[in-house]
C-alpha positions as CSV (number, residue, x, y, z in Angstrom):
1,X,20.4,18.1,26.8
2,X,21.3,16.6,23.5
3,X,18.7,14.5,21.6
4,X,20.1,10.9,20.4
5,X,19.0,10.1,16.8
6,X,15.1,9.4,16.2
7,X,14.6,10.6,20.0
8,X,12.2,13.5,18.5
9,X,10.3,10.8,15.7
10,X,7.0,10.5,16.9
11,X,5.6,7.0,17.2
12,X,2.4,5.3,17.0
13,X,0.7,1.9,17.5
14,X,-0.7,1.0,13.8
15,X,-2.2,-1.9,15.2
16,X,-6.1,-0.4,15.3
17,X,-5.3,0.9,12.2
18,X,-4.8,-2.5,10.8
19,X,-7.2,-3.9,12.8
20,X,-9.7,-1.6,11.4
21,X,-8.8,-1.7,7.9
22,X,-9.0,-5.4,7.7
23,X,-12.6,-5.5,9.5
24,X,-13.5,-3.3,6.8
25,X,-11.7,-5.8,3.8
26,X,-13.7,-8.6,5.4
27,X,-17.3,-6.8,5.8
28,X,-17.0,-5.4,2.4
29,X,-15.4,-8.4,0.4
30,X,-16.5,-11.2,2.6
31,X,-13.0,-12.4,3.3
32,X,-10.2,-13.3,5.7
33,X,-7.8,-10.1,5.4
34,X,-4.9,-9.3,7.7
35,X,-2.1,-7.8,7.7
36,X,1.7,-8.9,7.6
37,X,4.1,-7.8,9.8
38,X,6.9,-9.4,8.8
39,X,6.0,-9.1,4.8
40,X,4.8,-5.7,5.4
41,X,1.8,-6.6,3.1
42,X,-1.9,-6.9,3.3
43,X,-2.9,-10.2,2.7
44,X,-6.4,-11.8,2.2
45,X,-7.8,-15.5,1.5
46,X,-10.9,-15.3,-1.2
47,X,-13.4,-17.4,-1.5
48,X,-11.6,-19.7,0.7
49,X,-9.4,-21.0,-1.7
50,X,-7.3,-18.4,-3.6
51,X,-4.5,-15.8,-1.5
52,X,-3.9,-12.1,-2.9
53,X,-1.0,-9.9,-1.4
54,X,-1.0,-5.8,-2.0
55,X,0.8,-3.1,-0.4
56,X,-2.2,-1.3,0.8
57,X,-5.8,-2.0,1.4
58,X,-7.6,-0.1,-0.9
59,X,-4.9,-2.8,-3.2
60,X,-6.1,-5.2,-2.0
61,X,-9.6,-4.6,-2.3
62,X,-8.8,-4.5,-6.4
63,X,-7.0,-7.6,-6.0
64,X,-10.1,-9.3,-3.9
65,X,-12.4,-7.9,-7.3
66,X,-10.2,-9.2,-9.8
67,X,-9.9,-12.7,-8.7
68,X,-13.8,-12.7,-8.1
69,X,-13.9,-11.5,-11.8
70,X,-11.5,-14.2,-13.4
71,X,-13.6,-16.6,-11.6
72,X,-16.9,-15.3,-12.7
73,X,-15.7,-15.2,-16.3
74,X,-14.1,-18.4,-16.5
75,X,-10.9,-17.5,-16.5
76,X,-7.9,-19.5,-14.7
C-alpha cells in the first residue's frame, strides 16, 4: 500500500488551543481576543474602542500593553 501525499501528516484540532489562549488574553488583559481563521491572526478589541492584530498571542499581549500605554501617556 502506497501512501498519497500528506496521508502520513499528523493533524490536530487547534481549536482548544485557541480557545484557551484567548481566555487567557481576556482574563489577563481584560479584553475581547479571538482568533482569525480566515486572517490567520489574533485579534483583540481594547478598552472597547481600539482593535490590535498580531501573529501570536504572546504578540498580542504587547500590542494590548502598548495601546493601554499610548493612552495612559496621552499619546494618539
Amino acid at each position: 500500500m502506497s501512501l498519497r501525499p500528506l496521508e502520513d501528516t499528523a493533524v490536530i484540532d487547534v481549536r482548544p488551543i485557541q480557545k484557551d489562549s484567548a481566555q487567557a488574553l481576556a482574563l489577563k488583559y481584560g479584553v475581547l481576543a479571538w482568533f482569525g481563521h480566515h486572517t490567520r491572526e489574533w485579534w483583540a478589541l481594547v478598552d472597547g474602542r481600539v482593535l490590535v492584530g498580531a501573529r501570536c498571542p504572546e504578540r498580542l499581549g504587547q500590542a494590548i500593553a502598548a495601546v493601554r500605554r499610548r493612552s495612559v501617556s496621552g499619546s494618539p
